[in-house]
C-alpha positions as CSV (number, residue, x, y, z in Angstrom):
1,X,-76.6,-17.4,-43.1
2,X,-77.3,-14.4,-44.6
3,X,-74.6,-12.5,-46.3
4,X,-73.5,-9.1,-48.2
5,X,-71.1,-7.8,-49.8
6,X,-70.0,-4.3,-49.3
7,X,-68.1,-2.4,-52.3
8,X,-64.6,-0.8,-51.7
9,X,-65.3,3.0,-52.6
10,X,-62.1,4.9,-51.2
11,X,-58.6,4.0,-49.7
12,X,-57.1,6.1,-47.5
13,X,-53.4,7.5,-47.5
14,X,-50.9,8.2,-44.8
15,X,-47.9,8.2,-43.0
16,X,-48.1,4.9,-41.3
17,X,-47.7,2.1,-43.7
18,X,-48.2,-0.6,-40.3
19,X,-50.3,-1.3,-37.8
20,X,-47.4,-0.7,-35.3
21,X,-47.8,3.6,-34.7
22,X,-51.2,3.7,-35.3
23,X,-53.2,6.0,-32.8
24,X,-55.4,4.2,-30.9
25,X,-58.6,5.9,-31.7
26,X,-59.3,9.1,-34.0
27,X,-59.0,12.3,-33.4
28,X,-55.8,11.6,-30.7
29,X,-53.0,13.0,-32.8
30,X,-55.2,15.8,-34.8
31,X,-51.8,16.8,-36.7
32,X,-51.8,13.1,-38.6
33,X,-53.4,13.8,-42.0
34,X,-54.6,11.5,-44.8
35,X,-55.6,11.4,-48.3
36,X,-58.8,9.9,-49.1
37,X,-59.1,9.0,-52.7
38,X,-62.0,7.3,-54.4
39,X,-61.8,4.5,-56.2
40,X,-62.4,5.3,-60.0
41,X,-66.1,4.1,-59.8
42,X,-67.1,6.3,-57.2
43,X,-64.9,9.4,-58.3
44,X,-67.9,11.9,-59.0
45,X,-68.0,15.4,-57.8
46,X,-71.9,15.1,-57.3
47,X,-71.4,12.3,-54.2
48,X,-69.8,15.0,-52.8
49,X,-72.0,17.9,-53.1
50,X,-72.6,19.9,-49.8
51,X,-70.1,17.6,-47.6
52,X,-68.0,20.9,-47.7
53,X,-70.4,22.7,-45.4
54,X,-69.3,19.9,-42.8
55,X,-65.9,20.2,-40.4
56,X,-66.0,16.6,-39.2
57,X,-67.1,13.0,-41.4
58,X,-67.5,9.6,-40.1
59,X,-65.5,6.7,-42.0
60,X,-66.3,3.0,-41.9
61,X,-63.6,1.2,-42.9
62,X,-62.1,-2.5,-42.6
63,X,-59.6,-3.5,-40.8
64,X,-57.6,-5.4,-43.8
65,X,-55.1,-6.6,-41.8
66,X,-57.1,-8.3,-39.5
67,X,-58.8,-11.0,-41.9
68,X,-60.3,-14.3,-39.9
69,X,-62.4,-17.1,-40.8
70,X,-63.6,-17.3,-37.1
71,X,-64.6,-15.1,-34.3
72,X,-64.5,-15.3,-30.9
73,X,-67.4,-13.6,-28.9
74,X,-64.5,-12.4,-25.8
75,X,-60.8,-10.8,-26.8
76,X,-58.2,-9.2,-24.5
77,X,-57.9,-5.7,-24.8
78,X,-54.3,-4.8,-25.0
79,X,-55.1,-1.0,-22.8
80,X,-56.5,-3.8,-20.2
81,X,-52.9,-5.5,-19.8
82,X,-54.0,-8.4,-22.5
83,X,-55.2,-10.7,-19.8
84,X,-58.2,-9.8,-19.1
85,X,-61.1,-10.9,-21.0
86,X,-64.6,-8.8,-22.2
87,X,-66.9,-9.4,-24.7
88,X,-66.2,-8.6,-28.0
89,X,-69.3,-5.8,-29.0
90,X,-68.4,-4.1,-25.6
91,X,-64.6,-3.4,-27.3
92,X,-63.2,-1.8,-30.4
93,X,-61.2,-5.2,-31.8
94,X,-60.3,-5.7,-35.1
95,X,-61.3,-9.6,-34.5
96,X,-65.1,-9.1,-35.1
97,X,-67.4,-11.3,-36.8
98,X,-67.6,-8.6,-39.6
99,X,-63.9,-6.4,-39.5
100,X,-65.7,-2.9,-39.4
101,X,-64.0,-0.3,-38.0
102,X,-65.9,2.9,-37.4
103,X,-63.5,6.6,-36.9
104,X,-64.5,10.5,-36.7
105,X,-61.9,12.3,-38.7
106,X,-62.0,16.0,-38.9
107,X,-62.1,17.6,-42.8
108,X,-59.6,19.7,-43.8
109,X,-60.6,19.7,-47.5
110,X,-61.6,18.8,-50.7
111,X,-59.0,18.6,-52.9
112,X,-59.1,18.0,-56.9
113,X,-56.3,16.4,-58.5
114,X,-56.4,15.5,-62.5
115,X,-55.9,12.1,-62.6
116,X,-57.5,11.0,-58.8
117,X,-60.3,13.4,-59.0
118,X,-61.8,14.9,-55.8
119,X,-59.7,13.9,-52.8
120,X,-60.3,14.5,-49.3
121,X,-57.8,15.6,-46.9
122,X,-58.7,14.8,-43.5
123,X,-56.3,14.9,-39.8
124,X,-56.9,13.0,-36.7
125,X,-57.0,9.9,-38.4
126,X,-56.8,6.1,-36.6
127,X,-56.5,4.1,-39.9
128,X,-53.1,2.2,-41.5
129,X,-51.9,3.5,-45.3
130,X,-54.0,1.6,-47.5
131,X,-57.3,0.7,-45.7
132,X,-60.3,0.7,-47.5
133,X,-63.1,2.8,-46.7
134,X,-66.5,1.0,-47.3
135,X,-68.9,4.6,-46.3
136,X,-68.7,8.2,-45.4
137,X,-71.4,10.2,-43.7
138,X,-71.2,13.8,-41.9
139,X,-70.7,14.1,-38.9
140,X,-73.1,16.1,-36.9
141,X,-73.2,17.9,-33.5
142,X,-76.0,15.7,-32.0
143,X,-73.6,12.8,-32.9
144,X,-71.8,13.9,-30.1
145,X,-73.0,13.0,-25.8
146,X,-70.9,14.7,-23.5
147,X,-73.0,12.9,-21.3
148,X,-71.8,8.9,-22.1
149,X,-69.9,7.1,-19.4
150,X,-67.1,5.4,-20.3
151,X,-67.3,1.5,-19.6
152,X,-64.4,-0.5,-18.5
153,X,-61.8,2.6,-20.1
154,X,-62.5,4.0,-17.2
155,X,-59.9,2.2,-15.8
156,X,-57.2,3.0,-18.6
157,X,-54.6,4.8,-16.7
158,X,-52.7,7.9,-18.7
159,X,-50.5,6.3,-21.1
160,X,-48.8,9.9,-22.6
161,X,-45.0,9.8,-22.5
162,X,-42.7,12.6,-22.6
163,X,-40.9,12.0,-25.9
164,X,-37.4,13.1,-26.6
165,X,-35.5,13.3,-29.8
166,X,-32.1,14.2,-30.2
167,X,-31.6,17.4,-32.4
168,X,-29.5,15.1,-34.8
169,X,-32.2,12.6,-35.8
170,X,-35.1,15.4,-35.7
171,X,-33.7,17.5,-38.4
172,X,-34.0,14.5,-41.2
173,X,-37.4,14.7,-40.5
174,X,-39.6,17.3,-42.7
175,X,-40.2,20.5,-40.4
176,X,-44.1,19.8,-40.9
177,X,-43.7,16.3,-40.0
178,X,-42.3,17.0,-36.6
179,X,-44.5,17.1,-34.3
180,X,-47.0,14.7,-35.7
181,X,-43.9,12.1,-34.8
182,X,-43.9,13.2,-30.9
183,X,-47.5,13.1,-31.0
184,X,-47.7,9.3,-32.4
185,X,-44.9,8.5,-29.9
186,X,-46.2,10.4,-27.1
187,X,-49.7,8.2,-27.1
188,X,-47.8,5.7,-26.2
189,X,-47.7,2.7,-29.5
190,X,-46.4,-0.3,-26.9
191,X,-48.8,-3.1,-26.0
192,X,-49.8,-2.5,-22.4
193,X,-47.9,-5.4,-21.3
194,X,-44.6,-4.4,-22.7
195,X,-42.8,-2.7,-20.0
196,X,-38.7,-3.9,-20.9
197,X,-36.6,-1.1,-20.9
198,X,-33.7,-2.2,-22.9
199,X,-35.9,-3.4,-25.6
200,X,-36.4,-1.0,-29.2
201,X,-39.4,-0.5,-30.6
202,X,-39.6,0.8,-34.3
203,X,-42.0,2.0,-36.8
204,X,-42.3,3.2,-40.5
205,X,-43.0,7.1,-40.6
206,X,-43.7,9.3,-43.8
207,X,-41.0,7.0,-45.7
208,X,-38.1,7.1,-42.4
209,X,-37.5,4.1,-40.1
210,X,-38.1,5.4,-36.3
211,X,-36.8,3.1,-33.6
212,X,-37.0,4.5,-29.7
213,X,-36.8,3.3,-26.2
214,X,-39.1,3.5,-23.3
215,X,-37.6,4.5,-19.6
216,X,-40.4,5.1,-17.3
217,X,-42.4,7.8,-19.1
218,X,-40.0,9.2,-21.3
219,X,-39.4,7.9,-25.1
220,X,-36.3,8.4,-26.6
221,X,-35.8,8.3,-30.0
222,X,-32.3,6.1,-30.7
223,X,-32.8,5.7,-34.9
224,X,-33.8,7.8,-38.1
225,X,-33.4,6.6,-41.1
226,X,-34.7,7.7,-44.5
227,X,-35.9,3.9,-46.0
């Protein structure tokens, strides 16, 4: 079988060290914003020339958490209830027979630090703290087809929750931070299947453990904690 090897050139940077959180597709929370930083090979101003005239970049990444030996050509998409079955290369699972994941991300900047070099700050960001990216290209406007139908998502009901946190636990969070928490809560992090009220849910956030419950369509936040 024929094989190749694809080199590491950036890592990206966040606020969500865990799968657990982690929008379920770019550009969903646009307030969520990384730092893309180059590994020290690839950290050359001239890559970069003229990607500054662009507002939106593609990233191909890996899913590093996600590591098989095998592959299996159906998996059960969790927005589907995670009992029905469709073919892998008609989904977005991490359990592919190469782990590539593929995510638009709007460009805030380009940022040069002294020791990291150039860094690019980007929002609307669907990757975990840490995952490497193995490509970046620009994005460009034909990229885009209003026109495309939507497959079996069709079918995705709306999964946005009202999200409430108590004044008390939102004011140890960082007054920029804010509403980039509601947002992540809001699009609902839960497996589709998961639908126990009394059970907590909780996930790393910009360095604070967030727990909160689910009670119909309403989140509430229960646990802050700086870790």
């Amino acid at each position: 079988m024929e094989t190749t090897t694809l080199k590491v050139i950036a890592r990206i940077h966040g606020d969500l060290p865990t799968k657990f959180g982690i929008p379920r597709q770019s550009g969903l929370v646009e307030s969520l914003q990384a730092k893309i930083v180059f590994e020290p090979e690839y950290r050359q101003a001239e890559a970069l020339r003229g990607l500054e005239g662009f507002t939106h970049i593609w990233l191909i990444w890996g899913f590093s958490e996600n590591i098989r030996e095998d592959w299996s050509p159906t998996v059960r998409p969790p927005r589907l209830g995670g009992n029905t079955r469709m073919g892998v290369f008609a989904t977005r699972s991490p359990f592919r027979p190469n782990g590539l994941g593929l995510s638009c991300v709007k460009l805030e900047k380009i940022a040069h630090d002294r020791e990291q070099g150039d860094i690019l700050v980007v929002s609307g960001a669907d990757l975990m703290d840490g995952t490497p990216i193995y490509d970046i290209k620009p994005y460009i406007p034909v990229d885009c087809h209003p026109e495309a139908s939507k497959g079996f998502t069709s079918q995705n009901t709306d999964y946005t929750l009202e999200v409430n946190i108590p004044g008390n636990l939102l004011s140890l969070i960082p007054p920029k931070k804010r509403d980039t928490l509601r947002d992540i809560i809001a699009q609902d992090p839960r497996p589709a299947y998961h639908d126990d009220e009394e059970r907590t849910y909780g996930f790393p956030f910009a360095g604070y453990e967030v727990k909160f419950k689910v009670q119909g369509k309403t989140a509430t936040v229960t646990h802050i904690e700086k870790k």
